[in-house]
Each structure stands twice: as C-alpha cells, then as structure tokens.
C-alpha positions as CSV (number, residue, x, y, z in Angstrom):
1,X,0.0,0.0,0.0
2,X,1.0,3.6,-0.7
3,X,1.4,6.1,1.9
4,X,-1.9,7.8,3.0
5,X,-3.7,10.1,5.2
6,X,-5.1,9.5,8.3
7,X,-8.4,8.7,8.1
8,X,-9.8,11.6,9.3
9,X,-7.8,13.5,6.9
10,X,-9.2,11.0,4.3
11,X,-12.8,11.7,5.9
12,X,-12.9,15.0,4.8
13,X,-14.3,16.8,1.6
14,X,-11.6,18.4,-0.8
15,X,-12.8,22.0,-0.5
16,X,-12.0,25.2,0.8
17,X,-14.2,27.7,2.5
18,X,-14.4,30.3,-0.3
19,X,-13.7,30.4,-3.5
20,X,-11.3,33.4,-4.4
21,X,-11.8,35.8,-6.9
22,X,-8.4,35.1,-9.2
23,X,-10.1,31.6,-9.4
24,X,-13.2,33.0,-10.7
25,X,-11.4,35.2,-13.0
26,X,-9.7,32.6,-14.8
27,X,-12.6,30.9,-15.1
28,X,-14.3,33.7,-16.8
29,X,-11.4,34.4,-18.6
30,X,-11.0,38.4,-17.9
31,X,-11.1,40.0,-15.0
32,X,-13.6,41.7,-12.5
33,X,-14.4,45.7,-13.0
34,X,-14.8,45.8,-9.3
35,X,-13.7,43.7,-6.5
36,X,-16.7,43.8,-3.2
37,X,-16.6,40.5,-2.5
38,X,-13.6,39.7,-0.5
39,X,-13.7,42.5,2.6
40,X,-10.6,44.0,1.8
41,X,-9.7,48.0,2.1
42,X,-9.8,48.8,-1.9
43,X,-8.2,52.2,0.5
44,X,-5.3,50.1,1.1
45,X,-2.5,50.8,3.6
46,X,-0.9,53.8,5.4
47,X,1.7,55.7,3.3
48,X,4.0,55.0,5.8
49,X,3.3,51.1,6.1
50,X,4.5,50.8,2.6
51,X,7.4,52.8,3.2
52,X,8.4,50.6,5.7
53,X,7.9,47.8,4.1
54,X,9.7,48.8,0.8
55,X,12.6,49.4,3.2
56,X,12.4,45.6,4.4
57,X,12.5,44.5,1.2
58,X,16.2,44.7,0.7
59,X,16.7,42.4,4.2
60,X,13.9,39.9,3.3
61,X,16.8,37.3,2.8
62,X,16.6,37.3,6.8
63,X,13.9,35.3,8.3
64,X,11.5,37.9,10.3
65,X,12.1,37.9,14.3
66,X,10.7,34.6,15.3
67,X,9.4,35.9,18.9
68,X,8.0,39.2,17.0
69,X,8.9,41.3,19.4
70,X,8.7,45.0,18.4
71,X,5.4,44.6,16.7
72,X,3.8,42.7,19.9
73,X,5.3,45.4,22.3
74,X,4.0,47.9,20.0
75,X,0.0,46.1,20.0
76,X,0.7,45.6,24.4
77,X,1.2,49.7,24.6
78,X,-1.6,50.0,21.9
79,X,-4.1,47.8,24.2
80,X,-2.6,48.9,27.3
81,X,-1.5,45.1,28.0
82,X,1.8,43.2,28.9
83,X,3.2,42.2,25.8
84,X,2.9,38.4,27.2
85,X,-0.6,39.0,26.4
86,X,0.1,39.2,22.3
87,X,0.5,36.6,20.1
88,X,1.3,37.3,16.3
89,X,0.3,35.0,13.6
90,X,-0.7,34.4,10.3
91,X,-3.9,36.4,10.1
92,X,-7.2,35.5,12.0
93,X,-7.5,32.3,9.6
94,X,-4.0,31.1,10.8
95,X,-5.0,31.5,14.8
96,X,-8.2,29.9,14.4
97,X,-6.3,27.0,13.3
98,X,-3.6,26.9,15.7
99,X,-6.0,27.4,18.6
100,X,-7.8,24.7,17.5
101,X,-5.3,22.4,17.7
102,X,-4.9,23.7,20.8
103,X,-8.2,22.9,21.9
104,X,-9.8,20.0,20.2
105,X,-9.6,16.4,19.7
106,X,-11.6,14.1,18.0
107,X,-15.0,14.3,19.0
108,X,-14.7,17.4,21.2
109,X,-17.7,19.8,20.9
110,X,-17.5,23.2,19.2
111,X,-20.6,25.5,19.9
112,X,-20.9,28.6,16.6
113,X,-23.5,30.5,14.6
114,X,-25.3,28.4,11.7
115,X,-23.7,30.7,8.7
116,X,-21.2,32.3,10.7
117,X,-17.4,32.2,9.3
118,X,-16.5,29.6,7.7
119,X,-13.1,29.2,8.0
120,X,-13.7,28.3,11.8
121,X,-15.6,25.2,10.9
122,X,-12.9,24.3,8.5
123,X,-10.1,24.3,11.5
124,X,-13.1,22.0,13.7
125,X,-13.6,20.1,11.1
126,X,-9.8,19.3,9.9
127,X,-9.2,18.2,13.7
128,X,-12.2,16.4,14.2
129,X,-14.2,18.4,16.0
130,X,-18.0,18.4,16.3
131,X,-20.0,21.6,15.6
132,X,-23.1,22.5,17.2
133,X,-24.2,25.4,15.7
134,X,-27.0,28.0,17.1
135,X,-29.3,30.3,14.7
136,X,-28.8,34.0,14.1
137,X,-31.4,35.6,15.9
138,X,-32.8,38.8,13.7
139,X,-29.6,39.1,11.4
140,X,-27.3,38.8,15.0
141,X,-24.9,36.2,16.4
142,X,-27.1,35.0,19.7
143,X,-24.9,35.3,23.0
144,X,-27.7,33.8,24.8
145,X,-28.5,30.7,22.4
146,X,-24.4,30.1,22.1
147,X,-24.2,29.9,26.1
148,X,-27.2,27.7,26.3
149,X,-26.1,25.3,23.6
150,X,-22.4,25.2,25.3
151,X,-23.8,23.9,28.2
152,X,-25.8,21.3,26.6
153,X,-23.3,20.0,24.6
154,X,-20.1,20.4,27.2
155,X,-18.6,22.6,24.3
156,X,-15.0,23.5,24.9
157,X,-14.9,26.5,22.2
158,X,-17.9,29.1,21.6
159,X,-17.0,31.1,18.2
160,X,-18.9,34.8,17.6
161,X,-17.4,37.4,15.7
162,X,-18.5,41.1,16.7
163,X,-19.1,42.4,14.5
164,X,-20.5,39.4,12.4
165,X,-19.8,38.4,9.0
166,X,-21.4,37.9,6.9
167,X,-24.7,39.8,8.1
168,X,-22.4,43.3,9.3
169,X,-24.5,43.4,12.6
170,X,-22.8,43.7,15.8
171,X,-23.7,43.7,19.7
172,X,-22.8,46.0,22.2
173,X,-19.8,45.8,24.5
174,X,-22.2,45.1,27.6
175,X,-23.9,42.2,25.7
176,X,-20.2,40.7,25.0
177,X,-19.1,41.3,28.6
178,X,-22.3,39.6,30.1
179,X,-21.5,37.0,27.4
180,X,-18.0,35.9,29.3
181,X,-19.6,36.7,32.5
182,X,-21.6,33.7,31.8
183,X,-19.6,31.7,30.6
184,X,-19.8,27.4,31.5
185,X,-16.5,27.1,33.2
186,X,-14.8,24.4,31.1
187,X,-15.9,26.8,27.9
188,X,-13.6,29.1,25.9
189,X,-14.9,31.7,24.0
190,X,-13.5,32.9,20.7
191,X,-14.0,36.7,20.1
192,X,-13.2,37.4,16.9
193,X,-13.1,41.1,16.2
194,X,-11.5,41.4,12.4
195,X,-13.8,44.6,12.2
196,X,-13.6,46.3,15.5
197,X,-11.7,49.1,14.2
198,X,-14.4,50.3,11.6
199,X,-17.4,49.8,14.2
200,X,-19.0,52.3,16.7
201,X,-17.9,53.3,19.7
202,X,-19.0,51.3,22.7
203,X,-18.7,48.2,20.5
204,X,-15.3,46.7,21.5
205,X,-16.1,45.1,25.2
206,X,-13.6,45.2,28.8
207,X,-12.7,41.8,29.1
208,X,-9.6,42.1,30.8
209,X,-6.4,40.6,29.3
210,X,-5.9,38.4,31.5
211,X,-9.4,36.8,31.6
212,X,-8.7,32.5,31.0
213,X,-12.0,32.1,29.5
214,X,-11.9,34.8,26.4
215,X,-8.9,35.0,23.7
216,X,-9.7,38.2,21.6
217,X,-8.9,38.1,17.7
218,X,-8.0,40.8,15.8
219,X,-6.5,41.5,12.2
220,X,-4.1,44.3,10.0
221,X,-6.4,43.0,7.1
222,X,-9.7,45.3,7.1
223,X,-9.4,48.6,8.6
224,X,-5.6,48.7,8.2
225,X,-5.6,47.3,4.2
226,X,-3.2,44.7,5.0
227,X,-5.2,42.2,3.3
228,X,-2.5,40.0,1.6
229,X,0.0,40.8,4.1
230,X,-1.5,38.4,6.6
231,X,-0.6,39.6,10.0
232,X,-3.7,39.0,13.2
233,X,-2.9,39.1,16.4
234,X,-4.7,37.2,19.7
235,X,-5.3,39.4,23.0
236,X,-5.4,36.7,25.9
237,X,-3.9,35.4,29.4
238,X,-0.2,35.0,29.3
239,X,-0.6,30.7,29.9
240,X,-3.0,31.0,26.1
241,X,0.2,33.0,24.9
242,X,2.4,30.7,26.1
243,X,0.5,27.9,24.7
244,X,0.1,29.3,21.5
245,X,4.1,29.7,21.4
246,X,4.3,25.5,21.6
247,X,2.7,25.3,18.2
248,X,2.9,28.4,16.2
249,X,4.7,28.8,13.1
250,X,7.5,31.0,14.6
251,X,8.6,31.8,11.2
252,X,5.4,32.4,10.2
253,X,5.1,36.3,9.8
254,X,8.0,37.1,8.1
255,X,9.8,40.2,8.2
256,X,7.9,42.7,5.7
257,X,4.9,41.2,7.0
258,X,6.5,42.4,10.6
259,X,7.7,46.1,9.2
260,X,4.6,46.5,7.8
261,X,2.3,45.8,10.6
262,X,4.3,48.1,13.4
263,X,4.4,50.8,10.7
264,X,0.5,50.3,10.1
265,X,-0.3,50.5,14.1
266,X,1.8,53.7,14.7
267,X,-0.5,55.8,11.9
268,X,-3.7,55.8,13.5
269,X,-4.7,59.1,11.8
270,X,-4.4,57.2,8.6
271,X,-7.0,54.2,10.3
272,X,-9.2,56.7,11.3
273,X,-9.1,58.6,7.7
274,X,-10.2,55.0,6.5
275,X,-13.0,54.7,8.5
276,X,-14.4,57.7,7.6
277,X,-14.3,56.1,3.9
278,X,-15.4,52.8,4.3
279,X,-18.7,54.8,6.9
280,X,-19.5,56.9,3.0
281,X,-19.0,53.9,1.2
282,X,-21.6,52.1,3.5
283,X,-23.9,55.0,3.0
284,X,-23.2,54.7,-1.1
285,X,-24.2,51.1,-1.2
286,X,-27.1,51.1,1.0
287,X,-28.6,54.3,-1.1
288,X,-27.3,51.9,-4.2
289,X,-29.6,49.2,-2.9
290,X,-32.7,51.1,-1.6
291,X,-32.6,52.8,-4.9
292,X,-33.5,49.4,-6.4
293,X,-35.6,48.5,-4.0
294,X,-33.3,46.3,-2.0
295,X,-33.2,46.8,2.1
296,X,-30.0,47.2,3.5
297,X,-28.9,46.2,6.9
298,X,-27.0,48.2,9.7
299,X,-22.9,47.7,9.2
300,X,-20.2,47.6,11.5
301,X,-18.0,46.6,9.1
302,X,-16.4,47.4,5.7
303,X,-19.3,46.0,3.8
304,X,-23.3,46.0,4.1
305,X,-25.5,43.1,3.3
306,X,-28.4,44.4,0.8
307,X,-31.9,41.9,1.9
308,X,-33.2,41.3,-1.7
309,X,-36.4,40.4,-0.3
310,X,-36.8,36.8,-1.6
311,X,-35.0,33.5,-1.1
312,X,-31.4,32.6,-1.3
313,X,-32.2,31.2,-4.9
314,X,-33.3,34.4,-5.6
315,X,-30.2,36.0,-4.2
316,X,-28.0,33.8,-5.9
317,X,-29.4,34.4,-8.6
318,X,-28.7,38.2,-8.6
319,X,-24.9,37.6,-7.5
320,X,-24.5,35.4,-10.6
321,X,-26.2,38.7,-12.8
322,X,-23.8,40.5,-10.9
323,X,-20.5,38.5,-11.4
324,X,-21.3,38.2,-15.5
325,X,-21.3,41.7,-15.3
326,X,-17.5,41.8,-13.7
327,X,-18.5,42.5,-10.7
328,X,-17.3,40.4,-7.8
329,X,-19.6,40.0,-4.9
330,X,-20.5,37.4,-2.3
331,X,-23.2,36.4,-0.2
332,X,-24.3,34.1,3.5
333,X,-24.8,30.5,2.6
334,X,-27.3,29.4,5.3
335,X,-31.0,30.4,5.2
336,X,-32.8,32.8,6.2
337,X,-29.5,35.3,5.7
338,X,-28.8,33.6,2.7
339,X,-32.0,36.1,0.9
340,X,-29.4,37.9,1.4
341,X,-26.3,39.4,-1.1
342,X,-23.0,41.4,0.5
343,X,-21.0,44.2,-0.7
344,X,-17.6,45.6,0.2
345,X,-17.1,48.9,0.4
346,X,-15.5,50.1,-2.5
347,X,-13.9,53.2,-4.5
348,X,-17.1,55.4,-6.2
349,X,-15.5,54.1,-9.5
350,X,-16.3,51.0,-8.2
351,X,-19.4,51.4,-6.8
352,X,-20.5,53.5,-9.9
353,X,-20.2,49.7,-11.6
354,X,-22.2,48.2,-9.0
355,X,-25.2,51.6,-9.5
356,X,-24.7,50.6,-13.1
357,X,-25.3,46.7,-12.7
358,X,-27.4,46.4,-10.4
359,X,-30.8,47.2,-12.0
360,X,-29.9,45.0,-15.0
361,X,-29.1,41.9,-12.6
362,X,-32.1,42.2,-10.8
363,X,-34.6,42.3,-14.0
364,X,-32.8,38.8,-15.3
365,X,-32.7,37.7,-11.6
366,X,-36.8,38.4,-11.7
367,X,-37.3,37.4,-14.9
368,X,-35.7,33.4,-14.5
C-alpha cells in the first residue's frame, strides 16, 4: 500500500471555504471591473506602512524575528496590555487554526453561529471536532442561544465574531461582557473582532487581558488594508500565549509582514481617515440598494449586506447577474440570511459599476 492520510484527513471533503476571486477570474477568462466581494480596504494601507515595508525588502533574505517582538510590544502599549498578552500569527485564519489544535480532539464539541465564518468550521472540522451550531437571531450572532447550547453540549470553544460576517450586525460591548460573564467554566470563547476598528464606539467590550476564559482576535487586514500581508494578532492570558508559542509557526510572519504591521499600528490618523471612507461607502451602497428596492442592513464593518427580499435562490441568482457583469460580490450561505447578497465597500468608481449593474441583474434575476 502507498502512503496515505489518516483517516480523518481521508474523511474529509476536498474544499475550501471560499472560493477566491483570481479563481473565478480565470474561469471567466477576464477579470472583475470591481472587487466587493472579499472584505478587503480597496483604501489600502498607510503611506508609511508601505514605506516601511519597501525598506524591508532589501533584508527579506533574513527570516522575520521569530518571537515578533517589536510589533507585539508595539499592539501591548496599543491595548494597554503586557506584551505576554500578544501573540502574532498568520492572520485571524492562521489563529483559528492553531488554537484549534490547541483545543480540540476528535469528538470534542465546538458551539458557533449556523452561517457564521466559515473558515472556523474548517479548523473543527480538519481536527475532528463536532459543531453544534445555534441560529442567528434577527440578522445577530445569539450570545444567549451560544451559552445555552455550550452547556448542553459540554462545548470546549464558543466562536462569535462582533461584529458578524457575513450579516455586518454587531452587539454592544455590555452584551459581550455579560456573554463571558456567563460563561460554563470548562468553555472558551473565541472573540473574533476582524472589524472592530471600523465599528462604533461602545462596541469593543472590557474583558480584561488576562481573563482565561476569552482570547480576543484581531487583524491588520480590514481597517488597516493589510489584506494580503497576513498579519492578526490574539489578546489573551499569558498561559494562552504561552500555549500558543508550543505550536505556532514561529517563522510564520516574516519580516515585511513584521515592518509592515508596526508601521501600520503607529499611523492611526491614517486608520481613522479610513473609517471615515469605508462609513461613506456604506452609505453609497445602502442608497445603491434602496434605490433598487433592495433593504440594507446596519454595518459595523467594511461591507453592508443588501436583503433582496426573496429566497437565497433568488439571491444567488442576482450575484450570478452581478458576477457576469464583472463585478465580484459574495453572499451568506445558510438560510434565512442567505436572501441575502454582501458588498464591500469600494472606490465610487467601483461602486458606480455596481449603481450601473445592479438594475440589470435584478430584471434577469426576476425574470428566471
């Protein structure tokens, strides 16, 4: 016999949690007039972050610093922590997975949203976890379902993101520090936060860094246009940290990725100028969207999901009108958000494409 997987790894289905947009341009053979699908900053990154970076590039025959240690010094005075409670890695995506080996084993229970991120249940699923998922309750996450089906099940991980993709709704700070409050005592909760930085004030909750039970997630991919840079960094108690360190890449930021990143954090002026943006663009696509009489929902994040008052046949149907048209959009899989199609904020050249689009979509959408 050949070598082979491990049956689990044999167990599972060869796909990937989305489907990127170079692989749907080659597919169509030209490429998209504008990209809202993916939740990046079409704004980009500071001035200053790709100055720094362009200076790296001349050492990048050196492997970045291992321990990251400017750039998690830097995030512990930005958070007001100890820099033993930062961990750097790969982007949210790439902590979700380590923390997940962390965590589970085979069989162990994993409590998130039905239609919530993906990518989580990919990391369950690859260690052979078992998810128990709770419905969104009116277009939110529901704190109060997750809790109750954590206890039920035992779960060992409960995974939110607040704000929530892909609806764009978000609950207050209170709500999330009542959440961990309650927490079961053998129950980790996963706070992923890759928009805080665009959302309102009084959104990010007080859970102090040292707090066992809650490991806070955050990313230099959506407010600070670090997209393809991949850089997300965990907020938790210094054993998590320490833990973290026992499996992580160390070598897995490398060291433009690093330069980048600390150069990013230090321009907040530039991250504020870039929420101003992506709040107008949010206006622009919800006015988009009324305008055809679609009903957009309240954002706390760098896109806005537009209700297209029907099913998610319906729905997909207008995202495949929209895509034949160049332009790139995506939308919830699960029902009922999947009536649903999202947008990412975009340039007004770009969203001038979607204004233009749009009305033509939904009249072949209507008419199959």
């Amino acid at each position: 016999m050949p070598p082979r997987p491990t049956l689990l790894a044999q167990s599972l289905p060869a796909s990937v949690p989305f489907v990127g947009p170079e692989t749907q341009e080659r597919a169509r053979g030209r490429a998209f007039v504008a990209r809202l699908g993916a939740n990046e900053s079409v704004f980009g990154p500071s001035p200053d972050a790709i100055a720094a970076m362009a200076a790296a590039a001349s050492e990048v025959w050196m492997y970045g610093d291992p321990e990251v240690h400017d750039l998690r010094a830097a995030l512990a005075r930005h958070h007001d922590v100890a820099p033993e409670n930062i961990v750097v890695g790969e982007g949210i995506d790439g902590l979700l997975g380590y923390l997940v080996r962390l965590m589970i084993a085979p069989g162990d229970n994993v409590v998130t949203s039905d239609g919530a991120y993906p990518t989580f249940n990919f990391h369950v699923t690859g260690y052979g976890g078992h998810l128990h998922k709770a419905p969104y309750h009116d277009d939110h996450e529901d704190p109060d379902a997750l809790l109750k089906l954590a206890r039920n099940t035992r779960a060992k991980l409960i995974y939110l993101a607040n704000p929530d993709n892909p609806m764009g709704t978000w609950h207050t700070a209170a709500r999330l520090e009542a959440m961990v409050t309650d927490l079961p005592p053998d129950c980790l909760l996963i706070l992923d936060e890759a928009y805080i930085d665009l959302a309102p004030p009084g959104t990010a909750p007080a859970i102090p860094a040292d707090q066992p039970q809650a490991i806070r997630l955050r990313t230099f991919s959506k407010g600070y246009g670090m997209a393809g840079l991949r850089v997300g960094y965990g907020i938790a108690a210094p054993e998590w940290v320490s833990a973290f360190n026992k499996v992580r890449n160390h070598f897995g930021v490398g060291r433009i990725a690093q330069a980048g990143a600390l150069a990013a954090l230090a321009d907040q002026p530039y991250l504020t100028a870039v929420a101003v943006r992506v709040a107008q663009a949010r206006d622009s696509i919800a006015a988009i969207g009324r305008a055809n009489g679609l009903i957009p929902l309240p954002s706390a994040t760098n896109f806005v999901a537009l209700d297209c008052g029907a099913d998610g046949m319906f729905a997909a149907r207008v995202l495949t009108k929209l895509v034949d048209q160049g332009i790139f959009i995506r939308k919830p899989f699960v029902s009922p958000q999947d009536r649903c199609i999202r947008i990412s904020a975009g340039t007004p050249a770009d969203l001038a494409a979607l204004a233009k689009a749009l009305p033509l979509a939904l009249r072949k959408a209507h008419a199959e």
